[in-house]
Biopython code that builds the backbone (N, CA, C, O; Angstrom):
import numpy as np
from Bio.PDB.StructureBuilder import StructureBuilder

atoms = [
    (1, "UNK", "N", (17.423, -7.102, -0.728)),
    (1, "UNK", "CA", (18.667, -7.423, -1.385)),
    (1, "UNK", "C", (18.693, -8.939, -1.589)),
    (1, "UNK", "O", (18.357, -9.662, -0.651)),
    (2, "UNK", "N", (19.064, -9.450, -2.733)),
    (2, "UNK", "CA", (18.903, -11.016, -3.056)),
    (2, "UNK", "C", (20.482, -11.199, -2.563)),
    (2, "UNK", "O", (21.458, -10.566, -2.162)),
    (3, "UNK", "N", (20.007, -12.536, -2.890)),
    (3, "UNK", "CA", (21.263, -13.487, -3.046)),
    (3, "UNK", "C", (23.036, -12.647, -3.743)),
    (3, "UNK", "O", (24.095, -12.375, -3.177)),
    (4, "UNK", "N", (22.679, -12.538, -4.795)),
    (4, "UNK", "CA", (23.284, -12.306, -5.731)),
    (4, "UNK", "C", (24.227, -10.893, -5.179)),
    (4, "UNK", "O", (25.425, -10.618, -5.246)),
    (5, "UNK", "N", (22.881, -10.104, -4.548)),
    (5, "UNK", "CA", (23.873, -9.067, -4.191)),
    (5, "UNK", "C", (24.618, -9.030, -3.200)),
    (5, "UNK", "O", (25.608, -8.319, -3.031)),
    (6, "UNK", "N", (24.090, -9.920, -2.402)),
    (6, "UNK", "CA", (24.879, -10.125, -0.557)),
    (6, "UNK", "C", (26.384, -10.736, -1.642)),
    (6, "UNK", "O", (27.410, -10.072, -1.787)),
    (7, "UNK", "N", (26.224, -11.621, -2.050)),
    (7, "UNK", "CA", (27.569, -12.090, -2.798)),
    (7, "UNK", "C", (28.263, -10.809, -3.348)),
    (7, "UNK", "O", (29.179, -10.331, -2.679)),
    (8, "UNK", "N", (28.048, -10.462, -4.035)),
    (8, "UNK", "CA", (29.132, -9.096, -4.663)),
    (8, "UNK", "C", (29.232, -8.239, -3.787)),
    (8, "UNK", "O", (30.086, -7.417, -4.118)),
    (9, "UNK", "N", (28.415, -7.842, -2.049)),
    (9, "UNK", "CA", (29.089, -7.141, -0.753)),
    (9, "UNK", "C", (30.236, -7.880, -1.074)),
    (9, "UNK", "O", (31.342, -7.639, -1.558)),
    (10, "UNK", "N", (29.489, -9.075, -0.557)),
    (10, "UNK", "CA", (31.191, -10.256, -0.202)),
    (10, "UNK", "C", (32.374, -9.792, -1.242)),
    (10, "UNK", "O", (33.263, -9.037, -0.849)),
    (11, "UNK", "N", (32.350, -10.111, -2.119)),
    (11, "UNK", "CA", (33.725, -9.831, -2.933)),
    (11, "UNK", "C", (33.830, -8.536, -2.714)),
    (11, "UNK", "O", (35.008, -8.229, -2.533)),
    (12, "UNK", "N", (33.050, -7.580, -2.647)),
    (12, "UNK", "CA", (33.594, -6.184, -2.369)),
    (12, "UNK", "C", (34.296, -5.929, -1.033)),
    (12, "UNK", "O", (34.814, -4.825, -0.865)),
    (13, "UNK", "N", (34.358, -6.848, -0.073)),
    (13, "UNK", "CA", (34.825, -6.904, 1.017)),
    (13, "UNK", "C", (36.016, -7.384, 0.601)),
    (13, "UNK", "O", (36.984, -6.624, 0.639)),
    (14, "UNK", "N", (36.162, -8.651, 0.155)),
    (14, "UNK", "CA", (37.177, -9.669, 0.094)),
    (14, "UNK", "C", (38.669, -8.677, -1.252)),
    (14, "UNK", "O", (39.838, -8.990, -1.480)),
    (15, "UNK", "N", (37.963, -7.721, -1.698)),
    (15, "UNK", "CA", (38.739, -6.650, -2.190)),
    (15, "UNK", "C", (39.230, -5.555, -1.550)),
    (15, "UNK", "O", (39.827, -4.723, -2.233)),
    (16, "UNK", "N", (39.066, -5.330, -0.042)),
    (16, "UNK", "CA", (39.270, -4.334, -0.007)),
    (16, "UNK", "C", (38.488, -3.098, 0.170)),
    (16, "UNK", "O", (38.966, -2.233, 0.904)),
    (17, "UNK", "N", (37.044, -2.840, -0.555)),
    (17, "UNK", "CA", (36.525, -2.186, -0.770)),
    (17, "UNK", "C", (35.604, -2.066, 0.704)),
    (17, "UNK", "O", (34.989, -2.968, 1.273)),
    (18, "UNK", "N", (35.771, -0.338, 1.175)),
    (18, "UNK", "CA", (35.235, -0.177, 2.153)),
    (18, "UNK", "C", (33.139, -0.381, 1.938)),
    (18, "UNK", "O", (32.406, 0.157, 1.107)),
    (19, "UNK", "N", (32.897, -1.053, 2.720)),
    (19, "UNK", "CA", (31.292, -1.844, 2.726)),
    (19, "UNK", "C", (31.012, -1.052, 4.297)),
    (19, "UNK", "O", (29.860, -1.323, 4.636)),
    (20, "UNK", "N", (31.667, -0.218, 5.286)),
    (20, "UNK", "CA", (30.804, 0.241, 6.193)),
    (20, "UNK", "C", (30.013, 1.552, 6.314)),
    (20, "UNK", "O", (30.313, 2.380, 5.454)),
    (21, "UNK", "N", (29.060, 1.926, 7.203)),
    (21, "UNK", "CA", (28.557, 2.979, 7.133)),
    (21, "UNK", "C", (27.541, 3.517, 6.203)),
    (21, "UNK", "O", (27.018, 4.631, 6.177)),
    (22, "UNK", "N", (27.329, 2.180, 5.225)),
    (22, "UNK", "CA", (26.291, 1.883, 4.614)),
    (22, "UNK", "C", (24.919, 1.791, 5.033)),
    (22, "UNK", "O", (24.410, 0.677, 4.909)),
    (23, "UNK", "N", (23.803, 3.244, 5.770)),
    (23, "UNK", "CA", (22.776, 2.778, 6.262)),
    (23, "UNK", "C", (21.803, 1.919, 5.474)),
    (23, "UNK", "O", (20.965, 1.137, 5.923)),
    (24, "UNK", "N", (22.083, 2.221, 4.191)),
    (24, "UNK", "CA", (20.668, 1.050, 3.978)),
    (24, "UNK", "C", (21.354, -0.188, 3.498)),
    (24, "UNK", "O", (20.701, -1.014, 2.860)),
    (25, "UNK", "N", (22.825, -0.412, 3.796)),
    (25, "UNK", "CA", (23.132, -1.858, 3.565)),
    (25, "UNK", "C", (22.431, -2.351, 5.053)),
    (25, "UNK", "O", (21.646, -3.283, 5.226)),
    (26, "UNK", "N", (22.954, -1.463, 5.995)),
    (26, "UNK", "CA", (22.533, -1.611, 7.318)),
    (26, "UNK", "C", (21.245, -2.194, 7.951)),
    (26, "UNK", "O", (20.841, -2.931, 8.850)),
    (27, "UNK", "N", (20.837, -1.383, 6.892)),
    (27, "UNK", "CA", (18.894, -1.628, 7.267)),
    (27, "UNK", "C", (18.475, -3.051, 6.648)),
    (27, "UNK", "O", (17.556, -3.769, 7.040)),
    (28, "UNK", "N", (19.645, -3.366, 5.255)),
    (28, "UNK", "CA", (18.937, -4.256, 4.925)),
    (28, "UNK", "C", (19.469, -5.732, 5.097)),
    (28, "UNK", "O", (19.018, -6.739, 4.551)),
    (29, "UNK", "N", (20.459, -5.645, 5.920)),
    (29, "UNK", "CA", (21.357, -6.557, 6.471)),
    (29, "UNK", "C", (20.603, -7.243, 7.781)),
    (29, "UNK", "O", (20.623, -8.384, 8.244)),
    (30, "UNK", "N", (19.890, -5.950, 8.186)),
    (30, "UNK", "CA", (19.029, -6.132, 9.244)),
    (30, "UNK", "C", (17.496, -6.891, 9.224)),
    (30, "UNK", "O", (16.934, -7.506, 10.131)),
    (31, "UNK", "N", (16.928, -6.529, 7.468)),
    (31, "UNK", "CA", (16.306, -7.341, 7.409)),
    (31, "UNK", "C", (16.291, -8.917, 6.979)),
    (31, "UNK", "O", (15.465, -9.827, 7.058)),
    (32, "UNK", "N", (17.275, -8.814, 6.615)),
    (32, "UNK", "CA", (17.366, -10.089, 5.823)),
    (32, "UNK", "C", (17.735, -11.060, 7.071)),
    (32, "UNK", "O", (17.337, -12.223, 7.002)),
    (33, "UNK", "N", (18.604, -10.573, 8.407)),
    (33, "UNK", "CA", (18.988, -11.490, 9.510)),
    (33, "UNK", "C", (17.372, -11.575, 10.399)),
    (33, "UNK", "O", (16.955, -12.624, 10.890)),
    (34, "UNK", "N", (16.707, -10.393, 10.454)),
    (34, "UNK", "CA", (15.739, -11.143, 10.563)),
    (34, "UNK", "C", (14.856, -12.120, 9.409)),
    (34, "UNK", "O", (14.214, -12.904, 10.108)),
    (35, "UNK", "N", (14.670, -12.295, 8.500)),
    (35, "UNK", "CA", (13.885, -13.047, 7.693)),
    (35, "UNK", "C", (14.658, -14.385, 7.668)),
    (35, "UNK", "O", (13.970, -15.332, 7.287)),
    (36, "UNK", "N", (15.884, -14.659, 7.977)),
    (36, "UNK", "CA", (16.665, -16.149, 8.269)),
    (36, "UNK", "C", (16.353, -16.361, 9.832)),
    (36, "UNK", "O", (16.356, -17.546, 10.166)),
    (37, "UNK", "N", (16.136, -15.605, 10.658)),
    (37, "UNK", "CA", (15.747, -16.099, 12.102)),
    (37, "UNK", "C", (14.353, -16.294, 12.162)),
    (37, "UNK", "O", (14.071, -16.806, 13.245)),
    (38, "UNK", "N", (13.067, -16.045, 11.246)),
    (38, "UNK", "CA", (12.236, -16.239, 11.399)),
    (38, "UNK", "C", (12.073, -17.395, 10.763)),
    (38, "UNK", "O", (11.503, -18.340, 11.307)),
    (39, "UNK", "N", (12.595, -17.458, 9.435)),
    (39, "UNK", "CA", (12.547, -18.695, 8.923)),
    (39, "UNK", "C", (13.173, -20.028, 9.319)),
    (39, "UNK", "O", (12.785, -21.147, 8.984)),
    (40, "UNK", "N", (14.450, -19.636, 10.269)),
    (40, "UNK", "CA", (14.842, -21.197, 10.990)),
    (40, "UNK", "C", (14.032, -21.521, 12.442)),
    (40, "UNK", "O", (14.208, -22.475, 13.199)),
    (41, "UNK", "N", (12.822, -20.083, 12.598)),
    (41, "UNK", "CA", (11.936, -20.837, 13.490)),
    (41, "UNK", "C", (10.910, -21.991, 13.310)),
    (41, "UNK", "O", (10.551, -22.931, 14.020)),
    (42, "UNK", "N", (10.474, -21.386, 11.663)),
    (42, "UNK", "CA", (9.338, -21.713, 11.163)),
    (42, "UNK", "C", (9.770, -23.240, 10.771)),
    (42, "UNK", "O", (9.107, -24.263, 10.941)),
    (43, "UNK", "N", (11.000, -23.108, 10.228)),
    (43, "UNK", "CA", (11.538, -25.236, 10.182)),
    (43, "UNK", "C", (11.767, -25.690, 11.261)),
    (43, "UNK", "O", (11.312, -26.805, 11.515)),
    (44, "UNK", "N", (12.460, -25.057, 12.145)),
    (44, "UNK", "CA", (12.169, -25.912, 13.923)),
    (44, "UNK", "C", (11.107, -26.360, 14.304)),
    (44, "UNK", "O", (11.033, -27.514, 14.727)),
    (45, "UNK", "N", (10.072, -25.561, 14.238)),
    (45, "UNK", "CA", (8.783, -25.717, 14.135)),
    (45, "UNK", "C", (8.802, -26.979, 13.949)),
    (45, "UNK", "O", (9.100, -28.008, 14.556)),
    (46, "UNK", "N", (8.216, -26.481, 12.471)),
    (46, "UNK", "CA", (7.617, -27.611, 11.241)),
    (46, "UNK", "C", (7.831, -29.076, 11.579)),
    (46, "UNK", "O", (6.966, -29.907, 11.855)),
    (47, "UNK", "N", (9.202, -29.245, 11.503)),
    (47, "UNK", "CA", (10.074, -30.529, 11.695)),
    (47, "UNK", "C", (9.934, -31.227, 13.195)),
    (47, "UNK", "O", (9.965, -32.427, 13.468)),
    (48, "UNK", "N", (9.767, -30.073, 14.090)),
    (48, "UNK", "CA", (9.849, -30.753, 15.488)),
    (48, "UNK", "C", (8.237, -31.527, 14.757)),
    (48, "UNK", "O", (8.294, -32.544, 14.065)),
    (49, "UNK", "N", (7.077, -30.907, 15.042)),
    (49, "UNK", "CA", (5.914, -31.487, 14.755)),
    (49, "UNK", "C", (5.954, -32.524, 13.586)),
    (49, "UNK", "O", (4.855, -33.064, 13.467)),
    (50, "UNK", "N", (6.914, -32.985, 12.657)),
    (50, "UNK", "CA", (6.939, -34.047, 11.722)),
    (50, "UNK", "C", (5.873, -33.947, 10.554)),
    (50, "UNK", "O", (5.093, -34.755, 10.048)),
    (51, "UNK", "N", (6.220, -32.404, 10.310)),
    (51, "UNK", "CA", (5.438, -32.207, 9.488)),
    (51, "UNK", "C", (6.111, -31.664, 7.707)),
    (51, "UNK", "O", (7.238, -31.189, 7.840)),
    (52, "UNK", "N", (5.781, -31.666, 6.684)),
    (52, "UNK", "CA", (6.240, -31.307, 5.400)),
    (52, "UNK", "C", (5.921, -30.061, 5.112)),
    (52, "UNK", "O", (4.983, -29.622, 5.777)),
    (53, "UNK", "N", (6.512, -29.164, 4.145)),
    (53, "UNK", "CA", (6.086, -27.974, 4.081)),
    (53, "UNK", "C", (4.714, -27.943, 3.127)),
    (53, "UNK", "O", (3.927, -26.997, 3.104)),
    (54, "UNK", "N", (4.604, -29.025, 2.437)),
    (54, "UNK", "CA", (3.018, -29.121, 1.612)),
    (54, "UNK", "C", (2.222, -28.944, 2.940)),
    (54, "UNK", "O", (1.498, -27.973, 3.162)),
    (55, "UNK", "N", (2.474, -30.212, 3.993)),
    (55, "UNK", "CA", (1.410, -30.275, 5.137)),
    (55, "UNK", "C", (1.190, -28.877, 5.714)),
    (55, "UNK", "O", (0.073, -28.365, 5.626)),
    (56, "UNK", "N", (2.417, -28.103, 6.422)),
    (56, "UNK", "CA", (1.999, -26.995, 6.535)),
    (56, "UNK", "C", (1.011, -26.091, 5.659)),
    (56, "UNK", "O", (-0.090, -25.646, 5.983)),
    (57, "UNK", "N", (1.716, -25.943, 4.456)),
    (57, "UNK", "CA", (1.488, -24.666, 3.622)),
    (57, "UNK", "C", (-0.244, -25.312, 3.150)),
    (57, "UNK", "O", (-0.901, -24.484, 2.520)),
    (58, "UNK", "N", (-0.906, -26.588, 3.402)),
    (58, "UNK", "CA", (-2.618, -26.442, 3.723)),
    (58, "UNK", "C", (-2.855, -26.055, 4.712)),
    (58, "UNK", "O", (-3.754, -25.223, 4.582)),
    (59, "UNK", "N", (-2.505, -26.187, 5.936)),
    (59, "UNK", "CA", (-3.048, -26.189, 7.002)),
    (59, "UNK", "C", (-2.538, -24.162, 7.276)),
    (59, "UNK", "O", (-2.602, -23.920, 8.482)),
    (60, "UNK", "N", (-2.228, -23.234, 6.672)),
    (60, "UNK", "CA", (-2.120, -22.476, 6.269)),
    (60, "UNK", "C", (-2.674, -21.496, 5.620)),
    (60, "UNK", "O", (-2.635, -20.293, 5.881)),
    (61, "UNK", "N", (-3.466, -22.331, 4.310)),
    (61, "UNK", "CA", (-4.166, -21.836, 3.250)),
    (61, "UNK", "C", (-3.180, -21.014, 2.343)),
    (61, "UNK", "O", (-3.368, -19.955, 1.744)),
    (62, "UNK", "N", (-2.098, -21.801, 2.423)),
    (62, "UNK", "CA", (-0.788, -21.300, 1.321)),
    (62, "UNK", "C", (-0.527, -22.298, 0.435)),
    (62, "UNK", "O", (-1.230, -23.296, 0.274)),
    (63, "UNK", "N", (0.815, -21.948, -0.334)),
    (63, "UNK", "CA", (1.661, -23.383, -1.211)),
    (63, "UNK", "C", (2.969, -23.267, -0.771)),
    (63, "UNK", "O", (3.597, -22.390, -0.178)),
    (64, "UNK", "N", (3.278, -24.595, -1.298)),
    (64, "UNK", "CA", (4.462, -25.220, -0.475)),
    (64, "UNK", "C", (5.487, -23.937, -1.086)),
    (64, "UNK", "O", (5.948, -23.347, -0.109)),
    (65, "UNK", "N", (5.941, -23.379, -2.268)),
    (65, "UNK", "CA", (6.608, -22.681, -2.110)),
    (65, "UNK", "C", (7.239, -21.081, -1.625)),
    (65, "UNK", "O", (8.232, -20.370, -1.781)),
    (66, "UNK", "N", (5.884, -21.096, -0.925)),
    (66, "UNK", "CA", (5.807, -19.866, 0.119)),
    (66, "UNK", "C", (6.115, -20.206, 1.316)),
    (66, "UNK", "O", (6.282, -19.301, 2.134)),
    (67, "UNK", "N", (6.251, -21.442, 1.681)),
    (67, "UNK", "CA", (6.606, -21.742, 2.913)),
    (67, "UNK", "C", (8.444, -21.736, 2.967)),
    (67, "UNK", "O", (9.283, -21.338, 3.775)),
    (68, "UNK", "N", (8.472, -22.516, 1.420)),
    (68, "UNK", "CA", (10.361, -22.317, 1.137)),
    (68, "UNK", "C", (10.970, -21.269, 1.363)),
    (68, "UNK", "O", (12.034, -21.042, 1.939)),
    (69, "UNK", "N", (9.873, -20.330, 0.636)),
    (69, "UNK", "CA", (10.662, -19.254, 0.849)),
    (69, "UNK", "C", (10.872, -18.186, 2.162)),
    (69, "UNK", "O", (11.651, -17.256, 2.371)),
    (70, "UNK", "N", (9.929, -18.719, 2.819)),
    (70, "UNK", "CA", (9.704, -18.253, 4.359)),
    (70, "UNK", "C", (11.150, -18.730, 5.318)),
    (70, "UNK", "O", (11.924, -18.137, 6.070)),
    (71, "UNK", "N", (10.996, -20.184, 4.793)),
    (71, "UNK", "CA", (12.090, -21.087, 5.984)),
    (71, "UNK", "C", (13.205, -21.069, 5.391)),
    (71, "UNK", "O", (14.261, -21.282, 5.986)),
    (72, "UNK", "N", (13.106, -20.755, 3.855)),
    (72, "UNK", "CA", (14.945, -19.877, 3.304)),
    (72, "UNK", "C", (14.929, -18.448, 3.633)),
    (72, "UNK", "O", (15.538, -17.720, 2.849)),
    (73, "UNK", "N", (14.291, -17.850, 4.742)),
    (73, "UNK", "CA", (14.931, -16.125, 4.469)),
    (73, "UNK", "C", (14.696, -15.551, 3.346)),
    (73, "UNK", "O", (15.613, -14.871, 2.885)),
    (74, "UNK", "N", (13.720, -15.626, 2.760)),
    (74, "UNK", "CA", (13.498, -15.276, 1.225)),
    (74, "UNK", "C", (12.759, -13.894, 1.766)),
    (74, "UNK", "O", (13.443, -12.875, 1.859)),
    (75, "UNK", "N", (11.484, -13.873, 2.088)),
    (75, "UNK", "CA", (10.890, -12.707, 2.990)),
    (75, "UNK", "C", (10.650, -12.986, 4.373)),
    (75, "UNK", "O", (10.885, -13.968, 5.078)),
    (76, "UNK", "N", (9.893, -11.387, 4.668)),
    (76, "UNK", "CA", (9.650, -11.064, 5.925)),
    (76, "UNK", "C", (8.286, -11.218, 5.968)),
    (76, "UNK", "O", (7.587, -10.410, 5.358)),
    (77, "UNK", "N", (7.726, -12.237, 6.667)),
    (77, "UNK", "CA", (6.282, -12.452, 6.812)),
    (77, "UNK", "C", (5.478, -10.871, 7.440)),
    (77, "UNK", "O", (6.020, -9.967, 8.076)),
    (78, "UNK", "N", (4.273, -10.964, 7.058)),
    (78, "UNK", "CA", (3.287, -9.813, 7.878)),
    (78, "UNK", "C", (3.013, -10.348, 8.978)),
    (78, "UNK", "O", (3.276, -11.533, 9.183)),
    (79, "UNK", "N", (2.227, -9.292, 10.202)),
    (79, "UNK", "CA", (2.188, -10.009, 11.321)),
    (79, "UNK", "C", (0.914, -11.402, 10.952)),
    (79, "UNK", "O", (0.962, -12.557, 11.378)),
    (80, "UNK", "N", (-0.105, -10.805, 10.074)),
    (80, "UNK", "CA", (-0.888, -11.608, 9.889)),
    (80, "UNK", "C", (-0.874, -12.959, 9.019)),
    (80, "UNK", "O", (-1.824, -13.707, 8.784)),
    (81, "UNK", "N", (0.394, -13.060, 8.627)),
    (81, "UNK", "CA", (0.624, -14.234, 7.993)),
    (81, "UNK", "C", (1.508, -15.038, 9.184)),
    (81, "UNK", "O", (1.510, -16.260, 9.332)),
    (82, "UNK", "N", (2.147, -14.211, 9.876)),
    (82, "UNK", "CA", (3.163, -14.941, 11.496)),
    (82, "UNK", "C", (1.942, -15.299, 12.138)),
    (82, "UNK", "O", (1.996, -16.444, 12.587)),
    (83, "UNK", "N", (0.500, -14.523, 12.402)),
    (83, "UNK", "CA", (-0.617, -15.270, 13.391)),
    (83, "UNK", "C", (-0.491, -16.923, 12.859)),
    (83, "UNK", "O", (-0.062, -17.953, 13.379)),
    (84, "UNK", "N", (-1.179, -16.537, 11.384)),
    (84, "UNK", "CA", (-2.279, -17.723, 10.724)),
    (84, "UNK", "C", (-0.747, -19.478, 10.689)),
    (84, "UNK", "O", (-1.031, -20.675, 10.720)),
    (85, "UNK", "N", (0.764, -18.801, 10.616)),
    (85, "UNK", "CA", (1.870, -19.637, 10.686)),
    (85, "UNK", "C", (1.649, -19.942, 12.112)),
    (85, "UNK", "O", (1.005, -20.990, 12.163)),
    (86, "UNK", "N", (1.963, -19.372, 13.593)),
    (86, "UNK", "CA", (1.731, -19.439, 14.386)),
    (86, "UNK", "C", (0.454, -20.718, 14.888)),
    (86, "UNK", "O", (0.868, -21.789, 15.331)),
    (87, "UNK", "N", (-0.837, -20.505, 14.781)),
    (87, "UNK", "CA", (-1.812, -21.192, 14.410)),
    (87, "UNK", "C", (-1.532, -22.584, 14.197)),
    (87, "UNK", "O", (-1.404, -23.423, 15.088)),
    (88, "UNK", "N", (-1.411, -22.849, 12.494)),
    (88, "UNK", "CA", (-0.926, -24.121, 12.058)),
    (88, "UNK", "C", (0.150, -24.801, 12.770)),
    (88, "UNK", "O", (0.041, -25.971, 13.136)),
    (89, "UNK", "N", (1.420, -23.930, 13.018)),
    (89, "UNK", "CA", (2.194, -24.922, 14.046)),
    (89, "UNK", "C", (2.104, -25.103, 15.377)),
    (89, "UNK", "O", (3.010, -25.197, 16.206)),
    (90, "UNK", "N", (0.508, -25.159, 15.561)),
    (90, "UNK", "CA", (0.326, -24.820, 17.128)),
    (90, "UNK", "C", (1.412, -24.404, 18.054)),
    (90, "UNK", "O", (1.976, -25.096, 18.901)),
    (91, "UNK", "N", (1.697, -22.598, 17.613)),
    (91, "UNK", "CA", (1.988, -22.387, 18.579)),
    (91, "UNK", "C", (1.716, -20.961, 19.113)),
    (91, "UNK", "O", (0.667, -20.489, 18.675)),
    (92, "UNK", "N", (2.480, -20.081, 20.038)),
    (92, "UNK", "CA", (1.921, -18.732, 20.150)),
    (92, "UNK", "C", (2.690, -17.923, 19.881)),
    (92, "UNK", "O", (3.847, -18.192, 20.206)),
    (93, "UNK", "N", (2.468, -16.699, 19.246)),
    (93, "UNK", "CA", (2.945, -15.661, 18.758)),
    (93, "UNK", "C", (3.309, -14.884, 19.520)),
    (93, "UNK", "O", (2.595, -14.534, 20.459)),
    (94, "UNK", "N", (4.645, -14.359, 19.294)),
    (94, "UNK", "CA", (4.998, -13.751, 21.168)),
    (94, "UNK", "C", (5.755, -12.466, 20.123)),
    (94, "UNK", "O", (6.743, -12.991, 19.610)),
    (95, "UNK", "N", (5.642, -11.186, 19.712)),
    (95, "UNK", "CA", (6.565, -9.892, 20.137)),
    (95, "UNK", "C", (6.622, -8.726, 20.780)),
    (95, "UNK", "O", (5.749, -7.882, 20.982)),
    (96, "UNK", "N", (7.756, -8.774, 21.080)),
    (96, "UNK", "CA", (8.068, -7.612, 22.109)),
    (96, "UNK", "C", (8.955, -6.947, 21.296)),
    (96, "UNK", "O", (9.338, -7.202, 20.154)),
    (97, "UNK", "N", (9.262, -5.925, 22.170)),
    (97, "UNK", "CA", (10.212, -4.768, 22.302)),
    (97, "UNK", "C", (11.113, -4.459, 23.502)),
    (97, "UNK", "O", (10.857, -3.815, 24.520)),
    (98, "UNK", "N", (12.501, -5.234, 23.029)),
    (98, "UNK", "CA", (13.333, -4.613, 24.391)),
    (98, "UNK", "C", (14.272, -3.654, 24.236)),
    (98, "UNK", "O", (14.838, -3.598, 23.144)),
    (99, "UNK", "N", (14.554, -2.916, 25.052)),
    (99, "UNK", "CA", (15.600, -1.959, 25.139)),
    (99, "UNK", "C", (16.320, -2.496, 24.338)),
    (99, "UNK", "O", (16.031, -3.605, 23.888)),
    (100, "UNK", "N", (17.649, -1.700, 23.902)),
    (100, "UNK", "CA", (18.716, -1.818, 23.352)),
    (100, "UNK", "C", (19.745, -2.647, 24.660)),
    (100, "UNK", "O", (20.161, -3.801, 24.560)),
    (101, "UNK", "N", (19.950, -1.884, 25.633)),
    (101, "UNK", "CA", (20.474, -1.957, 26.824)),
    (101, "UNK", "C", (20.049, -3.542, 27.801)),
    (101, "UNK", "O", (20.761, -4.078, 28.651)),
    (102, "UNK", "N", (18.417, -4.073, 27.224)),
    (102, "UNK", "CA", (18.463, -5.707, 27.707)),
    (102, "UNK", "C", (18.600, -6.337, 26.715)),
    (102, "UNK", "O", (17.958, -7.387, 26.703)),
    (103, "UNK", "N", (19.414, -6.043, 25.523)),
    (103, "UNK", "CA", (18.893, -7.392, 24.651)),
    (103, "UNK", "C", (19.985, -7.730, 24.814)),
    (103, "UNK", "O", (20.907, -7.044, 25.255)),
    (104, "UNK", "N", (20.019, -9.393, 24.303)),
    (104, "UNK", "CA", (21.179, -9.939, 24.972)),
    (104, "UNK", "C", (22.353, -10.016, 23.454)),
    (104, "UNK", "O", (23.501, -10.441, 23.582)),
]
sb = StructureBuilder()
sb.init_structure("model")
sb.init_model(0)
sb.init_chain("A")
sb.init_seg("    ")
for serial, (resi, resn, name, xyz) in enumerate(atoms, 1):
    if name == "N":
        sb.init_residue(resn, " ", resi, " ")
    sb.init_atom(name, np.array(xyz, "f"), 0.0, 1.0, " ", f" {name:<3s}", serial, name[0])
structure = sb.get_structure()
């Protein structure tokens, strides 16, 4: 779901218009909050190390505007593009799976 459409949820909310119980708004609400939490890792990152997204996106074997769109929530990286990111920002790739019941 782009931009465009998260905006017209919004006004469909801001009308009134019931927006719950929507599983695949659900699902995709879900992806998109993950693809903004991965991407404000990937600029924490970046920035802690004092680095540019050109600098990254060589040290990568990408372009700078795949990295934008990474650190805007644009997509959801593969695991194998999170290794080779991982990597370049020297650091380590950590996922798990927790219960429903430990996550915080």
């Amino acid at each position: 779901m782009n931009h465009a459409e998260w905006r017209t949820r919004r006004h469909r909310e801001l009308l009134g218009e019931s927006v719950e119980g929507n599983a695949e708004y659900d699902r995709m609400y879900e992806e998109a909050e993950l693809a903004h939490d991965l991407g404000q890792l990937v600029y924490d990152r970046r920035t802690a190390l004092g680095l540019s997204q050109v600098e990254l996106a060589e040290r990568c074997g990408m372009k700078q505007p795949q990295i934008s769109r990474i650190e805007g929530g644009g997509t959801v990286p593969t695991i194998p593009l999170l290794k080779r990111l991982a990597r370049a920002l020297d650091a380590e790739l950590t996922i798990e799976l927790t219960p429903h019941h430990e996550a915080a």
